[in-house]
N, C-alpha and C positions, 0 to 999 in steps of 0.2 A: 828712498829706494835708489841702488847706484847700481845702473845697467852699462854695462861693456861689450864689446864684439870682439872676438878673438878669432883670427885666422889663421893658420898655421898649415904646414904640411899632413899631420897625421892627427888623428883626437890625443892620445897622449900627450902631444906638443901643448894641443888646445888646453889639457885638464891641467898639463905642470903650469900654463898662466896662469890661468884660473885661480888654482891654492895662492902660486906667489902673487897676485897681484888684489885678491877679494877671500881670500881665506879659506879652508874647507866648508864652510858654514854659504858659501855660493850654490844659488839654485841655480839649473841648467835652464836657460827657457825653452832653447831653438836647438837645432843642427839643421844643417845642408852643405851638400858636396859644392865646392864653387873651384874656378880652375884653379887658384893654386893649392887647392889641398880641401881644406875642412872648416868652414865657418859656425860659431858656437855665440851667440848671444847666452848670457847669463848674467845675475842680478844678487846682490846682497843689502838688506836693511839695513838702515841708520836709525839710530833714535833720537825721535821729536824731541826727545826734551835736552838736549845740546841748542836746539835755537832760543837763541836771545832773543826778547820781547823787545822788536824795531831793529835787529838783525839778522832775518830769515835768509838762508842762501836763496841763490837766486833757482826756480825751476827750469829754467830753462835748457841746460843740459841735457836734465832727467827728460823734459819732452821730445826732443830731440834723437836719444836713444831708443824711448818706449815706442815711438813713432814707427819705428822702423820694426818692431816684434809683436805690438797689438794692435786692438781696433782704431778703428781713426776717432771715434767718441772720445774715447781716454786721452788720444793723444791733443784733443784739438782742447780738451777740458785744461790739460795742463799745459798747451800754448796757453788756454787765457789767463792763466795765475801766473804764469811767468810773467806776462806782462801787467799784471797788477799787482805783483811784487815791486814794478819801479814806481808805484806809489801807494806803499808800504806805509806811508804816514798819513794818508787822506783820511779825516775822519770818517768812522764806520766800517772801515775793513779791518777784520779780525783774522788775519794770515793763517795766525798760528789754527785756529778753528778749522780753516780752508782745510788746511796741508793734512789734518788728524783723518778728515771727511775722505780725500783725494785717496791718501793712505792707506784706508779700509778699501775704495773701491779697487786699486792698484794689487793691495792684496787677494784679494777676493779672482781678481783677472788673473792673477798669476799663477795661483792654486789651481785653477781651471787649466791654466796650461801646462803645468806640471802634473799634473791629472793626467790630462789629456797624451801627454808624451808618452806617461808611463805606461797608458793602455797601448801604447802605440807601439812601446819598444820592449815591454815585459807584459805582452796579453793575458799568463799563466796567473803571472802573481797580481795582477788587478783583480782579476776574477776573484783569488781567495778571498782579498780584501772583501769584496764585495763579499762572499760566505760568511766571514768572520763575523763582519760587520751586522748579517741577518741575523746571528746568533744572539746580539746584543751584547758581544766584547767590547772595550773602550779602547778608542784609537792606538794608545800606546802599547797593548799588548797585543791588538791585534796586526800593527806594525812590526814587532817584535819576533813573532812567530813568522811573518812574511819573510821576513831578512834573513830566518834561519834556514830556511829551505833552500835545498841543492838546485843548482841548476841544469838545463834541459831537462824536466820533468812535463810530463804529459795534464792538463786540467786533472782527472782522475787521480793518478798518483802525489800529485801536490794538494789534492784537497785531503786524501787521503793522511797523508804524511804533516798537514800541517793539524789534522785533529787528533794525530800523534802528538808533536809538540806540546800542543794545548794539553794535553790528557797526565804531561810529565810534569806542566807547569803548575797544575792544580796540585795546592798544598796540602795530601791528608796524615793524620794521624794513625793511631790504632785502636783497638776493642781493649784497653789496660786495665779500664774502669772495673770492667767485669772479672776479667780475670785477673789484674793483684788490688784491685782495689783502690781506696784514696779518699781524700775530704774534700769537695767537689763543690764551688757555689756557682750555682749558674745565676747569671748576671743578664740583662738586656734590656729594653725599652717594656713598656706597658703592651700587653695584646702580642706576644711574639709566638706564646706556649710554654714557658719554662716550666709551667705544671704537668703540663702533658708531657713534656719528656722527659720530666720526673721520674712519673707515674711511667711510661713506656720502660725506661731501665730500670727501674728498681723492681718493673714485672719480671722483666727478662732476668735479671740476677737471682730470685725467687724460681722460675723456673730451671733456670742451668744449676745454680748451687744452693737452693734452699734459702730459708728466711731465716738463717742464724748469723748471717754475714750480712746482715743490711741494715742502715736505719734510718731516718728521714726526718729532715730538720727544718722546717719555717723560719723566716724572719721578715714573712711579710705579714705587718700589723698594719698594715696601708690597705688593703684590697679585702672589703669585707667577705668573710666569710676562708679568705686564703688559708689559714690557718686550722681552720676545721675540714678544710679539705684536704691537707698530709694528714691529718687525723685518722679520718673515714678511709684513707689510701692504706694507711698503717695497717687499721683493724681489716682491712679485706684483704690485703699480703700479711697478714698475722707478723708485720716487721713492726719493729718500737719505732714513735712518734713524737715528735717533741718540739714543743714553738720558744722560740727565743728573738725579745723584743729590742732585745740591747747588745751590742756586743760584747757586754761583761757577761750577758747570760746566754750568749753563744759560748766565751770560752770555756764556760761551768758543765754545757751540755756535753761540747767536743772533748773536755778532759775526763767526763763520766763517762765515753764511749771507745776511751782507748785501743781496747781488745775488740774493736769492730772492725775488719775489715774496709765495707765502703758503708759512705756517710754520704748522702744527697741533700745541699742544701735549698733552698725554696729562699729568692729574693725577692725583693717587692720591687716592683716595675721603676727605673727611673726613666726617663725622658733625655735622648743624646745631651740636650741645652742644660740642663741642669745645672745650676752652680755648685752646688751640693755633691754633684755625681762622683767625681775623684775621693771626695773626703767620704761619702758612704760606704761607696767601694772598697776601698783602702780599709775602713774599720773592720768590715767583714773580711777582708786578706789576712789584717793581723790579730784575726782571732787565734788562730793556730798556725804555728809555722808550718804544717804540711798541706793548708788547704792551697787548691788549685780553682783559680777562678775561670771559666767557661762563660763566653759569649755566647749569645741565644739568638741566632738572626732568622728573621723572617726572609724568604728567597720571595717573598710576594712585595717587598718592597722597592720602590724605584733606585735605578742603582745611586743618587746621589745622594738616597737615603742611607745608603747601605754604607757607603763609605763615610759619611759623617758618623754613622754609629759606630763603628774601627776606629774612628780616631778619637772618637771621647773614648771611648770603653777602655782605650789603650793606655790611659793612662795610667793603671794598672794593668802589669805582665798579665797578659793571656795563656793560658799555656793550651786554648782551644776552640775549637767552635762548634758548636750543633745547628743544623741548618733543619727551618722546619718550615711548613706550610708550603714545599715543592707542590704538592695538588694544588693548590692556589695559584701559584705561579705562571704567567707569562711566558716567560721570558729567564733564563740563568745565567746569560752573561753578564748582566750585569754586577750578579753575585759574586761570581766566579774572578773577573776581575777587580772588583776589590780584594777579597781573599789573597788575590794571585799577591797584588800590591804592596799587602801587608805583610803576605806570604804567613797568614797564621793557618795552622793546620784546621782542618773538618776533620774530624772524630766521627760525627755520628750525623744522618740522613734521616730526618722526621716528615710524611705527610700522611695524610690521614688519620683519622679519630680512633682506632682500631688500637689496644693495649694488649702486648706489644708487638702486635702483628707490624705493624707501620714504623717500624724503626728498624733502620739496618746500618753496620759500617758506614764507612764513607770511604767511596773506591771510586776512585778519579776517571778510570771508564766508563764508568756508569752515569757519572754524573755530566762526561762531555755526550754522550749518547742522548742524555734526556734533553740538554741541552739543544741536540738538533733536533730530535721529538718535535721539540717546543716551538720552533721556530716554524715549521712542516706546519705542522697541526695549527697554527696560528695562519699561518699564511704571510709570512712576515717579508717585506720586501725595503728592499733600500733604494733611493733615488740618487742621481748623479750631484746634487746638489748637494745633499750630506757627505758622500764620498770627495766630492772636490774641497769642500771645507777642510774637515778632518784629514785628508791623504796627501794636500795639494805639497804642502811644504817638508812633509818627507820624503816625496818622490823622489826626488836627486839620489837621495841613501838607500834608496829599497831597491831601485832598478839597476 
């Protein structure tokens, strides 16, 4: 960590050091007026693994400076590695350990001030932070939207205005399925619903345009009973039914179904980890060159689930996503921001059990609205420690 002190006539003076002398990538610590002008402590990382094992620089600089901007705990921690850096070779001291440990704590203190500042010097845009953050957005996006906002705006207008942003940033698709149709495999983990949203669109195309334009295809031989249930789905929307175990008897179904409009396929659940999952996937892609493969995610999922599920699934072009089990859900930022990430589109909004009352578009208003629903209704609160983690080191660029 390489801290400096910069005086200067005016902050400008201060910031043009700053870049030339510690880079843009320099966090601001401090400001205060002193007489000749503007005093600016600020800091940039080095990375540990530049020291050679038996010659660590020396800390003593670094305490020296941090001395003078944080608490005396840290400062007086790193007077004493400085001087047990001049006996760097004594058996049993592990430097480099030390300096990893010091490093964390230094980080950790710094974010807290950088935190701190930004509450201090942009109160507006801390607050959204702290909004965003209740939503369960991931720091990067919800960083993103902060930066995007005008200045002097009032708390009200900027929360306002940043669930705008958010509302533009959420990826949706359109209702095409129903209206020109397509060969459609929905894909996802075990337990997400791809039966149920099946069954929800292939009601709803029955209902808007009749059961001559529809038909519905299984290829899960995995999950007992899967395949008798596009069956029993078939004969109750009077659409054609049809199970195929192999991809060669997928493409025999899809080539007998030509003159069908839309074709809904039924996969069998795989598991993000799967080593298999690419080459399954991919077999059911290239059954037909016009099938479109559709992710199936559960919004009840935690968001590091969610975003491990986008990146295997992704290994075959998505060209969509259906999001189901919103009644279950917590929480939709964390959804929301993976989607944003991946930037794959939401088509279609499934929760509840109801055929097909419980499925609608996917309209990005709606879905930043349920969003805060959710957070309300939850009682969802954030602590200064999570925001100092998450915010501390982009404060310098938000404020």
């Amino acid at each position: 960590m390489n801290m400096r002190r910069y005086v200067a006539k005016d902050m400008r003076e201060c910031l043009r050091q700053i870049r030339e002398h510690q880079g843009p990538d320099a966090v601001i610590l401090s400001t205060r007026k002193v007489d000749d002008g503007v005093e600016v402590v600020a800091a940039i990382d080095f990375e540990l693994a530049s020291v050679e094992p038996g010659g660590a620089p020396s800390a003593a600089p670094m305490a020296a400076d941090y001395a003078t901007t944080a608490d005396p705990e840290a400062a007086d921690t790193l007077a004493a590695l400085a001087a047990r850096s001049e006996v760097a070779d004594e058996p049993g001291v592990n430097l480099q350990s030390e300096l990893r440990s010091l490093r964390r704590l230094l980080e950790g203190q710094l974010a807290t001030l950088a935190w701190n500042d930004l509450t201090r010097r942009a109160p507006v845009q801390a607050e959204v932070l702290r909004g965003l953050t209740r939503l369960g957005l991931a720091s990067d996006v919800a960083a993103s939207i902060a930066a995007e906002l005008p200045a002097h705006l009032d708390f009200s207008q900027a929360e306002q205005r940043a669930r705008a942003i958010l509302t533009h940033k959420v990826p949706v698709g359109d209702d095409r399925w129903l209206t020109r149709g397509g060969r459609i495999a929905f894909v996802g983990p075990t337990g997400v619903g791809k039966s149920t949203a099946i069954a929800k669109l292939a009601a709803r195309r029955v209902l808007e345009h009749g059961p001559a334009g529809v038909a519905l295809v299984s290829t899960d031989g995995v999950r007992f009973g899967a395949q008798e249930q596009i069956q029993n789905l078939g004969r109750l929307l009077g659409v054609p039914a049809f199970a195929a175990d192999h991809p060669r008897e997928l493409e025999r179904v899809l080539a007998g179904l030509e003159g069908t409009p839309l074709v809904l396929i039924d996969t069998a659940g795989t598991g993000q980890r799967d080593p298999r999952l690419s080459a399954k996937i991919g077999a059911i892609a290239g059954a037909h060159p016009q099938i479109e493969v559709a992710l199936v995610l559960s919004a009840s999922a935690q968001a590091g689930a969610a975003e491990e599920v986008i990146a295997r699934f992704s290994a075959v072009r998505l060209a969509a996503c259906v999001v189901t089990k919103v009644d279950e859900a917590t929480s939709l930022g964390g959804t929301l921001s993976a989607l944003i990430r991946a930037r794959l589109p939401i088509a279609w909004v499934s929760e509840g059990q109801r055929i097909p009352e419980d499925l609608t578009p996917a309209r990005a208003h709606q879905l930043v609205v349920r969003a805060v629903t959710l957070a309300e209704r939850s009682g969802a609160s954030v602590d200064e420690d999570l925001l100092q983690r998450r915010y501390g080191a982009l404060a310098h660029a938000l404020a």
